[in-house]
MMTF fields as JSON, N, C-alpha, C and O atoms, coordinates in Angstrom:
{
  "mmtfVersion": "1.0.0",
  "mmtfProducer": "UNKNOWN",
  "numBonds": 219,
  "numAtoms": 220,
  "numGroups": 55,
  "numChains": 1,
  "numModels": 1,
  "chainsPerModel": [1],
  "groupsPerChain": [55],
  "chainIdList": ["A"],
  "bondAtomList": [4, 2, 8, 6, 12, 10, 16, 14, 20, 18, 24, 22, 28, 26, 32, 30, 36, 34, 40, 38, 44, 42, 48, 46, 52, 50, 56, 54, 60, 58, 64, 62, 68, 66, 72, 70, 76, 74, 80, 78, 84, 82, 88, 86, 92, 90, 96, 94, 100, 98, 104, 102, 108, 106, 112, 110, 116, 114, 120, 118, 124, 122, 128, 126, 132, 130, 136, 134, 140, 138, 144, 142, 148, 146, 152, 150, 156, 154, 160, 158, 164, 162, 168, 166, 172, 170, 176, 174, 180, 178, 184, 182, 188, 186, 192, 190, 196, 194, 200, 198, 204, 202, 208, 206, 212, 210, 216, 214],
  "bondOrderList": [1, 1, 1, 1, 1, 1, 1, 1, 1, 1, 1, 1, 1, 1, 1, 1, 1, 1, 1, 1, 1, 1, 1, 1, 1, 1, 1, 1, 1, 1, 1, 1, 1, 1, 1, 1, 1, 1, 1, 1, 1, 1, 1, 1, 1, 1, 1, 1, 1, 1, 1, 1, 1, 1],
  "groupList": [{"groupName": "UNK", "atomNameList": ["N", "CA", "C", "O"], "elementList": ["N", "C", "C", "O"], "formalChargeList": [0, 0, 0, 0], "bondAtomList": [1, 0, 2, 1, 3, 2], "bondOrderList": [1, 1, 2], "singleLetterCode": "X", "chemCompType": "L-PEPTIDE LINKING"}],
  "groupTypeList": [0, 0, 0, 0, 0, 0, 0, 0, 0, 0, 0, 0, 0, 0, 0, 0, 0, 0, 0, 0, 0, 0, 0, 0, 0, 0, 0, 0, 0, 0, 0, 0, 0, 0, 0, 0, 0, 0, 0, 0, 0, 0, 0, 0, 0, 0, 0, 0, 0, 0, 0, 0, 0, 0, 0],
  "groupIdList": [1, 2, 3, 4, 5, 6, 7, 8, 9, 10, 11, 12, 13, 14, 15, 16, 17, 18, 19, 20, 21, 22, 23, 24, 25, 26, 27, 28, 29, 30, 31, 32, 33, 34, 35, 36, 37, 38, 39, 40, 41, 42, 43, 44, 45, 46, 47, 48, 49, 50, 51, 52, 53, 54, 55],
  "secStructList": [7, 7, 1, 1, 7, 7, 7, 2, 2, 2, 2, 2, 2, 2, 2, 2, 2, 2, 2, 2, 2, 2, 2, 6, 6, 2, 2, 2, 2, 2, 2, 2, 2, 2, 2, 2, 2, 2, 1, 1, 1, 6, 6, 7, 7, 7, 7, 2, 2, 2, 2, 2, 6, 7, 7],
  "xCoordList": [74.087, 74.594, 74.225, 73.102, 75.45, 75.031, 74.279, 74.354, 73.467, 72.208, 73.502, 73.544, 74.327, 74.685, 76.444, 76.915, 77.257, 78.61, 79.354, 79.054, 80.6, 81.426, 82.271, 83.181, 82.018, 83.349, 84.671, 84.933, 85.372, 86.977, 87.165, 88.062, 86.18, 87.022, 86.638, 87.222, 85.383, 85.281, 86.444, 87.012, 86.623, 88.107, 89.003, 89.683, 89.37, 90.29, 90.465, 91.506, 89.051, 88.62, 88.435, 88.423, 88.335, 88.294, 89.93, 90.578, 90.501, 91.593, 92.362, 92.809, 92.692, 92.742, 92.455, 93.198, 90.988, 90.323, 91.058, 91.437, 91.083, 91.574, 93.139, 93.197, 93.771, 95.34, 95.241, 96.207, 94.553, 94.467, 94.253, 94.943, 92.826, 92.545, 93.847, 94.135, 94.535, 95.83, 96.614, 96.994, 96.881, 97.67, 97.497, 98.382, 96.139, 95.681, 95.49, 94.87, 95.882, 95.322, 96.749, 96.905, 97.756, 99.296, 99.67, 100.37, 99.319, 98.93, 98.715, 99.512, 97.871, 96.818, 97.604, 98.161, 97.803, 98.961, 99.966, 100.002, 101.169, 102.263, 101.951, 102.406, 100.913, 100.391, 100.573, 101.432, 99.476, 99.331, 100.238, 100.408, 101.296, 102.572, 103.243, 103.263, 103.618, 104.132, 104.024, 104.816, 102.14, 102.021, 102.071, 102.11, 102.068, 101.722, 103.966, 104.383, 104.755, 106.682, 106.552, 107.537, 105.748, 105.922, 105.046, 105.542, 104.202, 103.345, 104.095, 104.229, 104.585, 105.077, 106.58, 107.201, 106.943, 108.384, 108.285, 107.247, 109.729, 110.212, 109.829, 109.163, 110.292, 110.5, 109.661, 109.899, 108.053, 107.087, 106.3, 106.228, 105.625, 105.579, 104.122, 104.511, 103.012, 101.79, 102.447, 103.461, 101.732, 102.086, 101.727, 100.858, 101.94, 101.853, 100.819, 100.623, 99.752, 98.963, 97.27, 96.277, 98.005, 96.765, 96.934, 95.973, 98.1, 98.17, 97.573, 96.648, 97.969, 97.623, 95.797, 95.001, 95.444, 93.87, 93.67, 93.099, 93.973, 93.653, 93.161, 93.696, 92.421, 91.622, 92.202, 91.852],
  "yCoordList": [69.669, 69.864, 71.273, 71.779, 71.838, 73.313, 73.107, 72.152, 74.194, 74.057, 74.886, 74.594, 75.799, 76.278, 76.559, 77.357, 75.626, 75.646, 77.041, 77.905, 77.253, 78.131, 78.007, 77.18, 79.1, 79.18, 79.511, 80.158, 78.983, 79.236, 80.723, 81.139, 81.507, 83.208, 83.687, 84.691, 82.974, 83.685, 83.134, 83.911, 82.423, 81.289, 82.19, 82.431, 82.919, 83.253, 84.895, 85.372, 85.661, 86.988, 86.708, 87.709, 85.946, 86.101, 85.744, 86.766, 84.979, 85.099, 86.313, 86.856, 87.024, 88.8, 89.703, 90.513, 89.379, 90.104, 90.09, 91.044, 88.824, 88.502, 89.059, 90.175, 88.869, 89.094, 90.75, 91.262, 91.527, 93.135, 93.668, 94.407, 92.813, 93.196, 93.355, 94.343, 92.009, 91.653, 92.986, 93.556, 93.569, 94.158, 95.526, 96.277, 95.946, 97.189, 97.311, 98.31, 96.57, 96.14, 96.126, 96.504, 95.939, 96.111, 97.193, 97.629, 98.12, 100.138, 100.472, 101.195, 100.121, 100.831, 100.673, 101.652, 99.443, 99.032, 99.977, 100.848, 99.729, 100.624, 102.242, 102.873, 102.577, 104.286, 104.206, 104.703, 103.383, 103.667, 103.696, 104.702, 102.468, 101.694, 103.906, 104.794, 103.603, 105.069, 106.428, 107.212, 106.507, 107.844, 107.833, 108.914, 106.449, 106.195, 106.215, 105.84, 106.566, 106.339, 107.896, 108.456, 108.741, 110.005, 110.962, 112.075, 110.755, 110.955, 110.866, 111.826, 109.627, 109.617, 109.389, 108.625, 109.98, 110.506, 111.646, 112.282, 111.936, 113.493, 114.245, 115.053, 114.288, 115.56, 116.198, 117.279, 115.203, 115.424, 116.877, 117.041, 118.087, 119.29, 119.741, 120.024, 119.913, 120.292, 121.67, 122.212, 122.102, 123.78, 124.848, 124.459, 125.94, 126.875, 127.655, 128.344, 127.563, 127.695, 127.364, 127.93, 125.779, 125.355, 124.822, 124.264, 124.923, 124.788, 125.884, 125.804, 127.426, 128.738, 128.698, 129.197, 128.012, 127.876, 129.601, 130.183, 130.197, 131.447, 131.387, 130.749, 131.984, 131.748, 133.092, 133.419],
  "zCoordList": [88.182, 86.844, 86.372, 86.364, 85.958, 85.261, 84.099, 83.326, 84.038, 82.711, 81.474, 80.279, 82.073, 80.941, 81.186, 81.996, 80.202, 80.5, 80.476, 79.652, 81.674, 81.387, 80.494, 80.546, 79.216, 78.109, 78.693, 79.707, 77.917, 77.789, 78.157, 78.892, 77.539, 77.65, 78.837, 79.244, 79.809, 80.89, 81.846, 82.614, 81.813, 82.494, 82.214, 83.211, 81.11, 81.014, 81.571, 82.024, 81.392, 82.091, 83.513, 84.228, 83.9, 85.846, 85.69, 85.915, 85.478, 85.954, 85.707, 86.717, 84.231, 84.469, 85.521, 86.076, 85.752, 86.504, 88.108, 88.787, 88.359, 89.723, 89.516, 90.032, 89.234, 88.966, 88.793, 89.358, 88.314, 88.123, 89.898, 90.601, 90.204, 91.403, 92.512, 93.188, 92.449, 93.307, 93.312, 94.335, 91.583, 91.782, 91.637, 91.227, 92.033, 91.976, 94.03, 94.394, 94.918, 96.149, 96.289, 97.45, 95.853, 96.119, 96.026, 96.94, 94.784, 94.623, 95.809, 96.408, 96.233, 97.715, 98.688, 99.185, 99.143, 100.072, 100.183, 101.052, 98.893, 98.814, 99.398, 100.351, 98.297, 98.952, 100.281, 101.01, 100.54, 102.147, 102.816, 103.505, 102.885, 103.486, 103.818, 104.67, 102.428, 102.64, 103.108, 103.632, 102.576, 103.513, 105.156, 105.745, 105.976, 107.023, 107.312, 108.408, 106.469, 106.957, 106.659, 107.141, 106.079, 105.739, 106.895, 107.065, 107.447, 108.44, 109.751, 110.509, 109.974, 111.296, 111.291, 112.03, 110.575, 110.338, 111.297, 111.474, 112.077, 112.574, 112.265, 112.913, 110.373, 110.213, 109.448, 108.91, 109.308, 108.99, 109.468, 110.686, 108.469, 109.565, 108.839, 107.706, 108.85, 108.395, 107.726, 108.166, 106.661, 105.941, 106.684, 107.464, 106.835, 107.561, 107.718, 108.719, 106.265, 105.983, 106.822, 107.281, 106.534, 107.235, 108.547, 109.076, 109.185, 111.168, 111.45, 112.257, 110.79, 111.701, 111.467, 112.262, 110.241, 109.956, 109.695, 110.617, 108.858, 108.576, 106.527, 105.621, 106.512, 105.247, 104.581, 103.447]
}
């Protein structure tokens, strides 16, 4: 037996919480998803700058 009950508002803040997380972890995903179709794309080409490595 819990010594001390969960209120209504934390019930209602984890579930926010969890549902933000989901869709802050779908952000990341997408980024990633994409830089990884932009990367290994063709016509993907590093800047000129930094292939020759000259400062």
């Amino acid at each position: 037996m819990a010594l001390n009950k969960e209120h209504e508002l934390h019930s209602r803040r984890k579930g926010r919480n969890i549902g933000l997380g989901l869709v802050l972890g779908g952000f990341v995903v997408l980024v990633l998803a994409l830089t990884m179709v932009k990367v290994t794309s063709n016509g993907f080409n590093f800047p000129s700058e930094l292939s020759q490595g000259t400062n």
